[in-house]
ROGUDO-892595 format. One line per 3 residues: their letters; for each residue x, y negated, z of C-alpha. Coordinates in Angstrom, 1 decimal. Last residue first. Example, Ala and Ser with C-alpha at 12.3 -4.5 7.8 and 13.67 -1.06 7.14 Angstrom:
SA> 13.7/1.1/7.1  12.3/4.5/7.8
This chain:
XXX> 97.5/-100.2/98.8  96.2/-100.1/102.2  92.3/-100.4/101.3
XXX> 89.6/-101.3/104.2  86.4/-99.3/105.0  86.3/-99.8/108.3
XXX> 87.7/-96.6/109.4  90.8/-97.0/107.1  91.2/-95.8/103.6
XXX> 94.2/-94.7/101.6  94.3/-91.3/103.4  92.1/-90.1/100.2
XXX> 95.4/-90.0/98.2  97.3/-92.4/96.8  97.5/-91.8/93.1
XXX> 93.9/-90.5/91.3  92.3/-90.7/94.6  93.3/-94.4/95.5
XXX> 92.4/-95.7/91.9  89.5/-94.7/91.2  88.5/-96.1/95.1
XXX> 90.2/-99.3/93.9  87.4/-99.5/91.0  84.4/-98.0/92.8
XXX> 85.2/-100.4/95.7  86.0/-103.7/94.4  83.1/-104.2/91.3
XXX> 82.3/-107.1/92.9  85.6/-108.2/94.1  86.6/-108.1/90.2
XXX> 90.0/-106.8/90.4  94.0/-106.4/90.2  94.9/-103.0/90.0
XXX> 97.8/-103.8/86.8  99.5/-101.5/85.4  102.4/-99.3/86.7
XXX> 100.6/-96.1/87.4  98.5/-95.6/84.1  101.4/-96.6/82.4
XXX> 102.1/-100.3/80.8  102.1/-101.7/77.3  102.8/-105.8/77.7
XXX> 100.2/-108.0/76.4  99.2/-110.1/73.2  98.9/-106.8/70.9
XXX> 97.0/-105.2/73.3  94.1/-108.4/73.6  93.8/-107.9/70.3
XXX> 90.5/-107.6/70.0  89.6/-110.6/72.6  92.3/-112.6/71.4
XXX> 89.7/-112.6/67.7  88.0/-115.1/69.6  84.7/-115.1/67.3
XXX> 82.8/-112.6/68.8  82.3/-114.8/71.4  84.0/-116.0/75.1
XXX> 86.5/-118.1/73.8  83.7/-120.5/71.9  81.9/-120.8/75.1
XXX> 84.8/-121.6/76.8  85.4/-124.1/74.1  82.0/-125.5/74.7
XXX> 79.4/-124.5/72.0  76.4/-123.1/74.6  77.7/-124.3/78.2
XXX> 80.1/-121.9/80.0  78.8/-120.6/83.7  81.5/-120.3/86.5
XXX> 83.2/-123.9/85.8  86.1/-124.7/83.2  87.9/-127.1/84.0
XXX> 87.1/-130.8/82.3  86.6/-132.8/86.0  89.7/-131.0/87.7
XXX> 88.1/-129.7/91.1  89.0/-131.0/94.8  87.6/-128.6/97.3
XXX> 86.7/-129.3/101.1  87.6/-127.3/104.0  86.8/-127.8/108.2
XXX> 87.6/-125.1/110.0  86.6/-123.2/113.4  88.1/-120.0/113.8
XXX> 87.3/-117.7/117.0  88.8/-115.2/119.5  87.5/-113.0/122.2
XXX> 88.2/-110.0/120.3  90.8/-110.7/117.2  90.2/-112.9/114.1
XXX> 92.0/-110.5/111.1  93.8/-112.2/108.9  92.8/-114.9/106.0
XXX> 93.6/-114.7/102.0  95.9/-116.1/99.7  97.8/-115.1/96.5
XXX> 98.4/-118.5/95.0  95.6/-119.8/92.5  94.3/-121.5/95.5
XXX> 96.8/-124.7/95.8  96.9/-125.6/99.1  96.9/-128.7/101.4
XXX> 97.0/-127.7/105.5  96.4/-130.7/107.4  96.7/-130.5/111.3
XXX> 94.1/-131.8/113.1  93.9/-128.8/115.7  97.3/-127.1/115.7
XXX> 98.6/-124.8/112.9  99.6/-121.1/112.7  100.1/-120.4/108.4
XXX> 100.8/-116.6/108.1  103.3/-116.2/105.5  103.5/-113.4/102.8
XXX> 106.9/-112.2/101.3  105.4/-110.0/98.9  101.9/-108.9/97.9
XXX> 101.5/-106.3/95.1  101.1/-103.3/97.3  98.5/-105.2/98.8
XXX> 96.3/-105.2/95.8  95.4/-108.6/94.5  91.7/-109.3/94.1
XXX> 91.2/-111.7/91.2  90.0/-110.2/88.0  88.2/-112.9/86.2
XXX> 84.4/-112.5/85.9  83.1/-115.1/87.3  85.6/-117.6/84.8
XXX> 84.6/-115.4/82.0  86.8/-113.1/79.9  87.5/-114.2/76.5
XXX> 90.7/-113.5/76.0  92.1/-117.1/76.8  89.8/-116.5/80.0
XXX> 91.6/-113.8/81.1  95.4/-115.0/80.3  94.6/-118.3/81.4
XXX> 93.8/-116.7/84.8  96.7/-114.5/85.1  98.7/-117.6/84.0
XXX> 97.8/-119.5/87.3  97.6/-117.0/89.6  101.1/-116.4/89.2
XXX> 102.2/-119.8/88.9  99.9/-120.1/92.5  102.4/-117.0/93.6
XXX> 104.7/-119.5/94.9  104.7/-119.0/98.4  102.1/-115.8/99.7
XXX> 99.5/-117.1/101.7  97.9/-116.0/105.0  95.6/-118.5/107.1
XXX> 95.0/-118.0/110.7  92.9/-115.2/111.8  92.3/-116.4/115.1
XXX> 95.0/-113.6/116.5  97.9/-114.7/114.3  96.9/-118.4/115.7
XXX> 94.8/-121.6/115.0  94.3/-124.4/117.8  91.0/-126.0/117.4
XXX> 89.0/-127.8/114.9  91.6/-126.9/111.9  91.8/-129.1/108.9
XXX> 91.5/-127.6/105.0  92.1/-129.8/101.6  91.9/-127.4/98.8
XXX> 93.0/-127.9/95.3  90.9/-126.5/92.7  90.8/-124.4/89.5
XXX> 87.7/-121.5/89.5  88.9/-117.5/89.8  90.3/-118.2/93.1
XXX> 93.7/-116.2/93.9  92.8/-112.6/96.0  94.1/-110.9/99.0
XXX> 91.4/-109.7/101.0  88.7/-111.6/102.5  88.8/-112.5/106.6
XXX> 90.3/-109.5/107.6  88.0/-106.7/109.4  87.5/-105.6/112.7
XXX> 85.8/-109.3/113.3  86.3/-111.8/116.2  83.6/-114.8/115.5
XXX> 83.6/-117.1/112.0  82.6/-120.8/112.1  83.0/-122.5/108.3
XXX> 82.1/-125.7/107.8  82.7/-126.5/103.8  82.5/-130.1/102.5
XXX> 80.8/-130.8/99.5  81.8/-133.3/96.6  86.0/-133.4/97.5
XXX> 86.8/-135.6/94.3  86.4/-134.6/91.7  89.2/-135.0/89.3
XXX> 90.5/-137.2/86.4  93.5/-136.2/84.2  96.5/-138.3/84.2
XXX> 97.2/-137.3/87.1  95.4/-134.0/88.7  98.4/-133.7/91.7
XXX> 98.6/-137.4/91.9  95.1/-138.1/92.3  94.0/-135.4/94.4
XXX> 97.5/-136.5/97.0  96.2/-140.3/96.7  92.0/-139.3/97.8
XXX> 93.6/-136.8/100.8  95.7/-139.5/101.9  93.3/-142.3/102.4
XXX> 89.7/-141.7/101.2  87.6/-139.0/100.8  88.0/-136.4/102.6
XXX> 89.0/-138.1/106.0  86.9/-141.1/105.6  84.2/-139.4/103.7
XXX> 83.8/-136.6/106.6  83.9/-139.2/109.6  81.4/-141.8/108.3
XXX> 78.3/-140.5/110.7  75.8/-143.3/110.1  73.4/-141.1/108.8
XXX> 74.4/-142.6/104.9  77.8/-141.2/106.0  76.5/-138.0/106.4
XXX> 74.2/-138.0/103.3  77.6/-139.1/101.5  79.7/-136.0/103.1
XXX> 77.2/-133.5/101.9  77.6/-130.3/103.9  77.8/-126.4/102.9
XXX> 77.4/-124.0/105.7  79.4/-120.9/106.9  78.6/-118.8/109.9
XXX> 80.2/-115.9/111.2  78.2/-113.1/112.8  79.3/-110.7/109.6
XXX> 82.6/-111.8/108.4  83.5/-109.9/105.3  81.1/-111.8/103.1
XXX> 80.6/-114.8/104.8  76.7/-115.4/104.9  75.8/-118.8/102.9
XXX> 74.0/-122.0/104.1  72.8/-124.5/101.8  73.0/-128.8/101.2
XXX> 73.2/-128.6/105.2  72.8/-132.6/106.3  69.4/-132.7/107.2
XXX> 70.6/-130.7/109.9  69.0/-127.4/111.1  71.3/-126.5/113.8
XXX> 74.4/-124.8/114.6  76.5/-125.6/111.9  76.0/-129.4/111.8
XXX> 75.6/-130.2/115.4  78.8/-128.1/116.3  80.3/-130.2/112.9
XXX> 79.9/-133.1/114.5  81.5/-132.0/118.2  84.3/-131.0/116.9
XXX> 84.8/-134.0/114.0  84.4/-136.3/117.4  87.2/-133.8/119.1
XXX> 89.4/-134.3/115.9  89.1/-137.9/115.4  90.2/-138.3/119.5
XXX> 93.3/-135.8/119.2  94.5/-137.4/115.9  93.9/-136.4/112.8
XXX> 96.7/-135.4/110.6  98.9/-134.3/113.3  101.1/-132.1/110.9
XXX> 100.8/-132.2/107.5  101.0/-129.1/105.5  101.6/-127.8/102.5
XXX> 101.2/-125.1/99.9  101.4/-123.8/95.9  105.4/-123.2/96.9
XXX> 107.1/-125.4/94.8  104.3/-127.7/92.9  102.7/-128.0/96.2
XXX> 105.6/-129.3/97.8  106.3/-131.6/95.9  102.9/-132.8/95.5
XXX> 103.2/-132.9/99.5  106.1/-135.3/99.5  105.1/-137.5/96.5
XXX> 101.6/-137.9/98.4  103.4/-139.2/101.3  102.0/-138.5/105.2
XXX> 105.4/-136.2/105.4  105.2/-132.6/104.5  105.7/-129.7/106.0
XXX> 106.0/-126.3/103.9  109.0/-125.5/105.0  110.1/-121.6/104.4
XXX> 112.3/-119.7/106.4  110.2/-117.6/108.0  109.2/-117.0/112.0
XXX> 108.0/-120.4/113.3  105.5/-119.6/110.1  104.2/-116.8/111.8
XXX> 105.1/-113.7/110.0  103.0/-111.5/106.9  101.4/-108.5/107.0
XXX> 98.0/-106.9/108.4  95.7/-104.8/106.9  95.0/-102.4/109.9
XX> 99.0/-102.0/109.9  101.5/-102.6/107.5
């Protein structure tokens, strides 16, 4: 592994995560490996119009922006949140006719049914510039969603295309219920996978207007956008309408699992396996990242652990 990097090109692995313009397809797909994609989604025309929207969009002050945010490992990228019915209201339909209708609406639908979802409320632009350090490390998402996610332009190793590992979202999945079964919070759920827990990772290259679909409790993260590259992409993120969100409301069930009353949360060693101080688990709280790893890194790996940027090769 170097610099943080691992992982093929997807012309390199064996996997196929392409899918046909048929919800069945790309459910199937998702249920197997937590990912996939649809090639051409937009054509070449939709896709220079979404271009030159979201340029608008990210760039300048637009009514549109519901808030901006600075990426956290990214820093002269931009990310900004967009309302896709204030857009359409300003006469520019393009974000609730992709995210909102047609094939993204029938693949939320079937991978939620019988339980109701929403759909797609905000739409993520996201413009991040060449950067020493990976795009996020290797982590699942601590809140349930399926994530819809087009490209603007061409998307490489060396734009820091996206990285998944297939089939870990049944992983990430019981982790999770695990956590918040024992009264852990949804924030506070440990989700930073260790490298030396990833295996068999995939880069995902894709062409502008392709549709990559993916399940975010698979171990995912992005690589490492070289010098005199760029990544433009548009996301948005379907959520379950009963998950449980970051804050608990007084006397819901997640409420309820997160008292003194959830007797899983003193017996949390009697409902796990017993493992050694080397074997257990390093999984973590991003926020509390570096004092944790760095606990672990002197105790077992050495001080070498570290590279000049501050990045962990575990």
């Amino acid at each position: 592994m170097v610099n943080g990097e691992c992982g093929v090109s997807m012309k390199d692995n064996s996997y196929n995560f392409e899918s046909k313009s048929d919800p069945l397809s790309i459910v199937d797909n998702l249920n197997v490996h937590g990912i996939a994609m649809v090639r051409g989604f937009l054509d070449a025309g939709i896709t220079s119009t979404m271009k030159h929207r979201v340029a608008g969009w990210i760039d300048e002050d637009s009514m549109l922006v519901i808030r901006s945010v600075d990426h956290p490992t990214n820093p002269d990228g931009r990310q900004v949140f967009v309302s896709p019915d204030k857009a359409a209201e300003n006469g520019e339909p393009e974000l609730v006719n992709i995210f909102r209708e047609g094939l993204v609406r029938s693949v939320a639908e079937e991978f939620f049914s019988p339980n109701d979802s929403d759909l797609n409320p905000e739409i993520l632009l996201t413009h991040l510039r060449s950067s020493p350090t990976a795009i996020l490390p290797w982590h699942f998402d601590r809140m349930q969603s399926l994530k819809f996610w087009v490209y603007l332009e061409d998307s490489t190793k060396d734009d820091g295309a996206f990285k998944c590992c297939p089939g870990t979202h049944w992983e990430g999945r019981y982790r999770a219920a695990y956590y918040m079964a024992t009264g852990t919070a949804v924030h506070d759920i440990p989700n930073d996978v260790p490298d030396h827990r990833i295996r068999n990772p995939v880069t995902q290259e894709a062409s502008a207007g392709d549709l990559i679909i993916f399940d975010p409790d698979g171990f995912h993260r992005g690589g490492v956008v070289k010098p005199g590259h760029e990544r433009k992409v548009v996301r948005a993120d379907t959520f379950p309408v009963n998950a449980r969100r970051y804050a608990d409301k007084p006397f819901t069930g997640g409420w309820w699992l997160r008292s003194g009353l959830n007797l899983s949360k003193w017996f949390k060693r009697s409902g796990s396996r017993i493992l050694g101080d080397r074997t257990r688990d390093t999984a973590v709280v991003r926020e509390r990242r570096s004092s944790q790893l760095s606990k672990f890194h002197s105790r077992y790996l050495g001080s070498s652990s570290r590279n000049s940027h501050g990045q962990f090769f575990l």
